[in-house]
C-alpha positions, 0 to 999 in steps of 0.5 A, spaced: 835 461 524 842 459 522 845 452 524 851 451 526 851 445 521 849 444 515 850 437 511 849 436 504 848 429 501 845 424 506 850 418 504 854 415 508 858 420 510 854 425 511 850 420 516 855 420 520 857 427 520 850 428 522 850 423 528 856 425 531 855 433 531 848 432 533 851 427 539 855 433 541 849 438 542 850 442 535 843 443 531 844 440 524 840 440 517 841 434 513 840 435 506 839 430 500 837 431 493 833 425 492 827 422 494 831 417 498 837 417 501 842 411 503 842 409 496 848 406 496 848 403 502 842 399 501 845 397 494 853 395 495 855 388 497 850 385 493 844 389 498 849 387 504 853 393 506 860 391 506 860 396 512 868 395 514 873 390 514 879 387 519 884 389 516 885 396 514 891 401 512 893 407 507 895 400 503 887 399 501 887 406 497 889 411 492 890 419 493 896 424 490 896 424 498 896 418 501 899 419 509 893 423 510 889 418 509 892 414 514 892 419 519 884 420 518 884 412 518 887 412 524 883 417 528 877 412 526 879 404 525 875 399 523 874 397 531 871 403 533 866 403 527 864 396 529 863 399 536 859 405 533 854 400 529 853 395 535 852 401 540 846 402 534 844 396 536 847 393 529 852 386 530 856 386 524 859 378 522 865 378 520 866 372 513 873 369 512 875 375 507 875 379 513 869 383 510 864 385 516 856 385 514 851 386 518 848 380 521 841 381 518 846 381 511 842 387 508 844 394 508 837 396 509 838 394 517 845 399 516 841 406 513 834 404 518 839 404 524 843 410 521 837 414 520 833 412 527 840 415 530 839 421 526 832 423 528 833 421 535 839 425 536 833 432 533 837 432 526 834 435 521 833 432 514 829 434 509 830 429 502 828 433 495 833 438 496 838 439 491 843 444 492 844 449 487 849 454 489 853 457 496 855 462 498 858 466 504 858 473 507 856 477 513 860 471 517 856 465 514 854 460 509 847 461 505 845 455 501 840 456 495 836 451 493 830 451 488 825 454 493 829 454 498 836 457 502 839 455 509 844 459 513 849 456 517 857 457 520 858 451 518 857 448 510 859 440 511 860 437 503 858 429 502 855 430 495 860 424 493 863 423 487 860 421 480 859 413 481 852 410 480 850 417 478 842 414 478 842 414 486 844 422 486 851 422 485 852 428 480 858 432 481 855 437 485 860 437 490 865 438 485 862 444 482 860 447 489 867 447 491 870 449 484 865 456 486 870 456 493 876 456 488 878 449 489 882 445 485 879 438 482 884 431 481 882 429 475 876 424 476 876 417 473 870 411 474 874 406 479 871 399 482 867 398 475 867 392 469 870 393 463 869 391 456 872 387 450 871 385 443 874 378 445 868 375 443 871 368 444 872 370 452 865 373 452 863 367 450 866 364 457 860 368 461 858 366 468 865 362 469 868 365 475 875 363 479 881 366 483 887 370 478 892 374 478 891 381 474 898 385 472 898 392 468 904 394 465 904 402 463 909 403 457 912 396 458 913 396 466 909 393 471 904 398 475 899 394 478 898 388 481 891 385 485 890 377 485 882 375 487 876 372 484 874 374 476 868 373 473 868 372 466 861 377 462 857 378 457 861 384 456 868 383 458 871 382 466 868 383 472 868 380 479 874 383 485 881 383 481 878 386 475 874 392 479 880 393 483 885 393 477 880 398 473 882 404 476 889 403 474 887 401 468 883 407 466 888 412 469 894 410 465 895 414 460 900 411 455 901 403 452 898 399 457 897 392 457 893 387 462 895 380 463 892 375 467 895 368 470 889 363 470 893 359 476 896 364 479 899 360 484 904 359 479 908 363 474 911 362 468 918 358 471 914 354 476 908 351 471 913 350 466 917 345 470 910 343 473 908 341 466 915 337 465 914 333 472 906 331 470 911 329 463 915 326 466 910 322 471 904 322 466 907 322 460 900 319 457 895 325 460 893 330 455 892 338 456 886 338 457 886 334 463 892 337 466 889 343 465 881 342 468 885 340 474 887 348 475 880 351 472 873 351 469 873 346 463 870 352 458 876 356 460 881 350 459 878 348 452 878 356 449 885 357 452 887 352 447 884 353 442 886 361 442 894 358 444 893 353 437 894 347 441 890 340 440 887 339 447 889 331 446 896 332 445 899 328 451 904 330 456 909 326 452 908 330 445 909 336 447 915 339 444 919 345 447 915 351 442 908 348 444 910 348 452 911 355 452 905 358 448 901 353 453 905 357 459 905 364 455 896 363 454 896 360 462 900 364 467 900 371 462 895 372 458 894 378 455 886 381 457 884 385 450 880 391 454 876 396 450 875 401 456 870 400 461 863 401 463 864 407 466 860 411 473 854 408 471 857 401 474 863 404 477 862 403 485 866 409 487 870 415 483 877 415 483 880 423 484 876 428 486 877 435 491 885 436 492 888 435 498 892 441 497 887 445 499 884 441 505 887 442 512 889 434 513 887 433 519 880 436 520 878 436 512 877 443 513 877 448 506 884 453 507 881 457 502 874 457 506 874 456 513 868 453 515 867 448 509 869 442 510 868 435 505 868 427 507 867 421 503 868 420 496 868 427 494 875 428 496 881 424 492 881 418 496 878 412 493 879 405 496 879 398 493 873 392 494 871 390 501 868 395 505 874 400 505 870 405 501 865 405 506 870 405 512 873 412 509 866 415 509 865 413 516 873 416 519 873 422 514 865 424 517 867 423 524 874 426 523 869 432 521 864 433 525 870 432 532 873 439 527 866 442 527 865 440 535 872 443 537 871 449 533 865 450 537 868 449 544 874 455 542 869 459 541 865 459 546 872 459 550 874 465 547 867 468 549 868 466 555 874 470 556 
């Protein structure tokens, strides 16, 4: 029997494709290669599901062709998914950094809800099926797997890219298309640690507080984020380093990353800070100024790798003294190694060329009926929720594709 739909990779993405074409009568086949699916739901956010977020626009992601990006979140806004979980029975609470989770604040309550939709609506899904080849003739898609090959119309991928490879994601998806002849950007580890030598800095682990990250790329800024950093045992982490990671990892020249450790300043408002607390309280030391703004571990490192006596007071600083103290606050220059790679990397950066891809139904122009969403395609958003947005839209903006192509069909039997 051929199906009209078949769906490889049970994630996000696929879910929603999957829901939304079976809500409109098509038969679907949902197939997954691991054992379970929705790994990456039940683990994101810290096991909470950062389903969406308040505030979302083109700006929030990456691409080589980035308005088509905004068109397709456009014809899917994070109110509409907020909607489509409620109409699930799922209500979603909204925290101050405008990040929305479900209210059970576990994504488990997310994947169950997904899943229950999908088996009510009469989708198939069969787990422990990885795809090893497709192929098309005759007018339809054959897809072959070990001990198995489906035929359908339509061939949907949401394989994902190459992040947290443990939870399936293994390139396939790129692998699959590459065989339609499709181009790939290259790919890079994104939302991912990176490591130092630094062992200094290492020695800081556990310590957390708001920065600003700037990346310059053969001496020009190219890259700025502010947000929480989290000093490691390995290196940075935490929402600025995750977001600067796949900046820092996709420029390829001389390349510096600097951190303001009080970036409610800069170098010309803190050095006249440091002169007004000089000139009011001549007799306080560094130290205490400078505990005033961070964790005491990180004041007392910052001075001992600046080369001043943490006891100096406010009245003995010299000139030369209080531009290293501002150089080793607002910019200091962040030795990093390299990265942690896929294998902590919340998304890949890069993947399916959009130019290859008809923008606004995700539809492959080098095989029609072959569609992609989700991460496989060169989108990858920053942290909060807006990767998770993208899978909802592109999975919807597929499906409605998937659905209107039916439609004409029929009308040109009819005729």
């Amino acid at each position: 029997m051929i199906d009209d739909v078949i769906i490889i990779g049970a994630g996000a993405a696929g879910l929603m494709t999957a829901i939304q074409a079976a809500e409109a009568g098509l038969k679907v086949l949902l197939l997954e290669g691991q054992k379970k699916v929705g790994a990456k739901i039940l683990m994101s956010g810290g096991t909470r599901c950062n389903v969406t977020n308040k505030t979302i626009s083109e700006k929030d992601f990456n691409s080589e062709h980035i308005i088509y990006v905004r068109n397709i979140l456009r014809s899917f806004s994070d109110v509409d998914t907020i909607n489509f979980f409620e109409s699930l029975g799922v209500g979603l609470t909204l925290e101050p950094t405008g990040k929305y989770f479900p209210s059970t604040n576990s994504g488990k309550t997310i994947l169950d809800a997904l899943l229950k939709k999908i088996n009510s609506l009469g989708v198939t899904l069969l787990v422990e099926h990885k795809v090893k080849a497709v192929s098309f003739e005759n007018n339809q898609f054959t897809i072959k797997g070990e001990g198995f090959h489906f035929n359908c119309k339509n061939v949907v991928l949401t394989t994902g890219g190459l992040s947290y490879p443990t939870t399936g994601s293994d390139g396939v998806g790129y692998r699959l298309a590459q065989s339609f002849g499709h181009s790939m950007i290259e790919t890079t580890p994104a939302l991912t640690p990176l490591n130092t030598r630094d062992n200094e800095l290492k020695a800081l682990s556990g310590i957390t507080l708001e920065v600003s990250l700037t990346l310059l790329a053969d001496g020009k800024r190219c890259f700025s984020c502010r947000d929480s950093f989290l000093f490691t045992h390995f290196g940075f982490s935490g929402p600025a380093v995750l977001d600067m990671s796949r900046h820092y990892l996709r420029h390829k020249g001389a390349k510096q990353m600097m951190a303001n450790f009080i970036p409610d300043f800069d170098e010309n408002s803190w050095g006249n800070y440091l002169r007004q607390v000089g000139q009011k309280n001549p007799r306080k030391t560094l130290r205490a100024v400078l505990i005033e703004f961070m964790p005491q571990r990180l004041a007392d490192t910052i001075l001992k790798k600046a080369g001043i006596d943490a006891f100096v007071r406010m009245n003995q600083l010299d000139k030369p003294t209080r531009q290293r103290l501002i150089d080793y606050c607002v910019n200091y220059p962040l030795d990093v190694t390299g990265a942690l790679g896929y294998s902590k990397a919340e998304v890949t950066a890069g993947g399916i060329d959009w130019a290859e891809i008809k923008p606004k139904t995700l539809e492959s122009n080098l095989s029609p009926g072959m569609f992609f969403a989700g991460e496989i395609l060169d989108v990858d958003g920053r942290i909060g929720g807006f990767n998770f947005q993208w899978a909802w839209a592109s999975g919807v903006t597929v499906a409605q594709a998937i659905i209107k192509k039916r439609e004409f069909s029929n009308e040109q039997k009819d005729h």
